[in-house]
N, C-alpha and C positions, 0 to 999 in steps of 0.2 A: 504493500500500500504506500510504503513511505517511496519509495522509487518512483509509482506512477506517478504521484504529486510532484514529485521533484522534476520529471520527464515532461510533463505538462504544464509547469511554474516554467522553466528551463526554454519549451517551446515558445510560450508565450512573450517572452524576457527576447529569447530571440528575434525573434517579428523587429518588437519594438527596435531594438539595439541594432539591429540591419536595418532601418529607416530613420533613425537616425545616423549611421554612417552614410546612405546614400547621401541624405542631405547634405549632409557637411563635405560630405567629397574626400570621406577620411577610410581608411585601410584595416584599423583594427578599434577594436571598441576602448582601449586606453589608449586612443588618440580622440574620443568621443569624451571621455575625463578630464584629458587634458585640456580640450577645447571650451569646457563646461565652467573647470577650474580657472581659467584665465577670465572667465565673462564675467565668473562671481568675483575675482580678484576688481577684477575693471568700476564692476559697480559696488563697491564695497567703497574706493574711491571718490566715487559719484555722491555717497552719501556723507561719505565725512566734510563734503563742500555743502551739503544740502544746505545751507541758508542761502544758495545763488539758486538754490528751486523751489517750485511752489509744491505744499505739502501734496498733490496729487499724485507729482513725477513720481516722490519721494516712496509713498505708499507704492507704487508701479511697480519702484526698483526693485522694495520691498519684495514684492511678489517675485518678480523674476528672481530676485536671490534664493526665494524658497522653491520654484517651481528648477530651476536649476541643482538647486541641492538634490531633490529629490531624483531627478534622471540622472546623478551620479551616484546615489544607494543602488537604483536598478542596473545599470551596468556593472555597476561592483558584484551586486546579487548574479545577475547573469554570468559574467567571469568565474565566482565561484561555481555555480551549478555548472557550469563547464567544466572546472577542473572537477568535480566531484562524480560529473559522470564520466570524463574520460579514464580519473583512476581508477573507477569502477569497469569500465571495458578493458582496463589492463591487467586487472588483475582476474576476470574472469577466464576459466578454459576455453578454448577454441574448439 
């Protein structure tokens, strides 16, 4: 049971993590971190000037800060259930 969840969580994680690499025009899904990491670095920036923005931007940023955090849990998650199923096709018999 725990396998199928993890094959079907795994599946799912996939879709997502392959649409977001097409987008981005990027090759492996920690180049999808990386690019996520840099945006939140960027507007992290954005906020510590927020008195040059109106509190609306600010809240916006807000949100992309957190809507970013979260798609770099999911490819981390994804990454993992990768490794977790490839060790598990390693070490099973042929």
């Amino acid at each position: 049971m725990k396998t199928f969840f993890i094959t079907n969580r795994y599946s799912f994680l996939e879709k997502q993590v392959d649409e977001y690499m097409q987008s981005l025009l990027v090759k492996t899904p920690e180049q999808v971190i990386l690019y996520f990491e840099r945006q939140i670095r960027k507007y992290k920036v954005y906020l510590q000037k927020k008195h040059h923005y109106p509190e609306c931007m600010v809240q916006s940023i807000h949100r992309l800060i957190e809507e970013y955090s979260l798609i770099i849990i999911k490819v981390k998650k994804y990454i993992s259930y990768q490794n977790k199923l490839m060790n598990k096709q390693l070490l099973e018999p042929q």
